[in-house]
LUMNUBA-854876 format. One record per residue (C-alpha): residue number from 1; residue in three letters; x, y, z. Coordinates in pm, 1 decimal. Layout:
residues N
  mipa  tordo      east     north        up
   NUM    ala         X         Y         Z
...
end
This chain:
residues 97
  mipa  tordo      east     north        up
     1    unk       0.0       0.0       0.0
     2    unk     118.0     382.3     -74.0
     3    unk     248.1     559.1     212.1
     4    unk     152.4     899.5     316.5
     5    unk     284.3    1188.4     515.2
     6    unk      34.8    1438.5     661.9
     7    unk     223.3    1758.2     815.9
     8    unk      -8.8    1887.1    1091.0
     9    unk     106.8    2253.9    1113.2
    10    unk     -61.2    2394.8    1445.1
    11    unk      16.6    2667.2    1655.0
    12    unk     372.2    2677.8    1542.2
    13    unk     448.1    2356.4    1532.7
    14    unk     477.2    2059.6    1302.8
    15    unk     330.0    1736.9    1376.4
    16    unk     451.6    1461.4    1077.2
    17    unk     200.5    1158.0    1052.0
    18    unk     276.5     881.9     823.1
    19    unk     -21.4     655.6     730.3
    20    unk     -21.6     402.3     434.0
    21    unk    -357.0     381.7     255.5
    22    unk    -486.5     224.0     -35.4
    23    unk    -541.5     464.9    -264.5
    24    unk    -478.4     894.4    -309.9
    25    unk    -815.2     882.9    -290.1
    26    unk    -839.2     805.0      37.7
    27    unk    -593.7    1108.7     155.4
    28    unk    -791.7    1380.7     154.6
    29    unk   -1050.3    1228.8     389.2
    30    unk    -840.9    1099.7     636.0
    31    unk    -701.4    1447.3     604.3
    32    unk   -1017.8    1576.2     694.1
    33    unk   -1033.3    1354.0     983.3
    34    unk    -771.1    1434.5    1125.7
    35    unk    -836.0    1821.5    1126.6
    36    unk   -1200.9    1769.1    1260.8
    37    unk    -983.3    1584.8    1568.0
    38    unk    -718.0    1824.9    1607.3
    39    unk   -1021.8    2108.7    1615.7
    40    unk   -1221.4    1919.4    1887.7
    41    unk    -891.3    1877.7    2101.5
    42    unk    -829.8    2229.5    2054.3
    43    unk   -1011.1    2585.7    2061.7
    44    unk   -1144.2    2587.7    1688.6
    45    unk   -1118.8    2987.0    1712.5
    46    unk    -766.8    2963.2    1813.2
    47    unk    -718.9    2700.3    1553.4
    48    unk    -850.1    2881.0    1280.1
    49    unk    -690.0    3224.2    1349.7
    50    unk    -329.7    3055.2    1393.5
    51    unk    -302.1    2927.3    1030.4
    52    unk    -346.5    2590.2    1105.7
    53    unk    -332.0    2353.0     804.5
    54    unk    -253.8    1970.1     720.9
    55    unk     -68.3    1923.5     396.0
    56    unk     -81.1    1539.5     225.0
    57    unk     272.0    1408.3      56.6
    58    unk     290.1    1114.6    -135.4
    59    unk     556.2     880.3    -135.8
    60    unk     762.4    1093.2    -411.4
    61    unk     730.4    1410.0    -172.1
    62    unk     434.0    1533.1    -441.0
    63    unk     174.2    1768.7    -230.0
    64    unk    -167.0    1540.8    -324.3
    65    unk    -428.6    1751.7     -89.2
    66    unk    -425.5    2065.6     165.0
    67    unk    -710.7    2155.6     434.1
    68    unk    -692.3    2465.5     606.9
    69    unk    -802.2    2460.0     967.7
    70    unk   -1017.8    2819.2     936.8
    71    unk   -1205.9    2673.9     601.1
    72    unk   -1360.7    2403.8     885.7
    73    unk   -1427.6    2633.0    1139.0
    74    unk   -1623.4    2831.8     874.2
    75    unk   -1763.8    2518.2     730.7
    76    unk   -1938.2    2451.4    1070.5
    77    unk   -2053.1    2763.1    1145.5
    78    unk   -2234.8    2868.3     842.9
    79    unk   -2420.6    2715.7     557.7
    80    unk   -2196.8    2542.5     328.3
    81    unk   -2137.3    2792.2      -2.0
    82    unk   -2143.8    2651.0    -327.3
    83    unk   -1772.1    2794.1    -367.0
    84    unk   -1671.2    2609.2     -52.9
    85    unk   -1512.0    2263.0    -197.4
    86    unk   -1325.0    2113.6      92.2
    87    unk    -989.1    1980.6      77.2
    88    unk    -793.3    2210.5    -196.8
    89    unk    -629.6    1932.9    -420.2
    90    unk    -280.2    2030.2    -552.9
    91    unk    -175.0    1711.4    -780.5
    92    unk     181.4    1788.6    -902.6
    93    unk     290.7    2027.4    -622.4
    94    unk     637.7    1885.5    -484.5
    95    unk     731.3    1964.2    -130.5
    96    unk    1026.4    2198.3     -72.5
    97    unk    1333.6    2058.1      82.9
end
């Protein structure tokens, strides 16, 4: 199975995950599970305000899917906009460094 690294960025501070699923497609909602988790441990306001993001890698280092902390917190506080996709994917993107 692929391998995955989710950066948790949070406050400051970089949390690395590594996960191996069976498919991309399964990134970006275990992304999304993962940020719903980190909000309910957390203050979502403080959350949302400090930048907080998870980014997806694939084994090659390529960035495969983003979610942004605040885009949740808005998400759950408000009707859900027709502009208001989710996760932003980023196929192709390769991680720095």
């Amino acid at each position: 199975m692929p391998t995955f690294r989710f950066e948790t960025v949070q406050f400051g501070r970089t949390k690395i995950v590594e996960e191996e699923l069976s498919s991309a497609d399964l990134a970006s909602p275990r992304a999304l599970e993962m940020a719903h988790a980190a909000l309910v441990a957390e203050d979502p306001a403080g959350a949302a305000q400090s930048g907080s993001v998870i980014k997806v890698y694939d084994a090659a280092g390529y960035l495969v899917a983003t979610v942004n902390f605040s885009d949740l917190v808005r998400d759950a506080s408000g009707p859900r906009s027709s502009s208001s996709k989710g996760p932003i994917e980023e196929p192709g993107v390769m991680r720095s460094g």
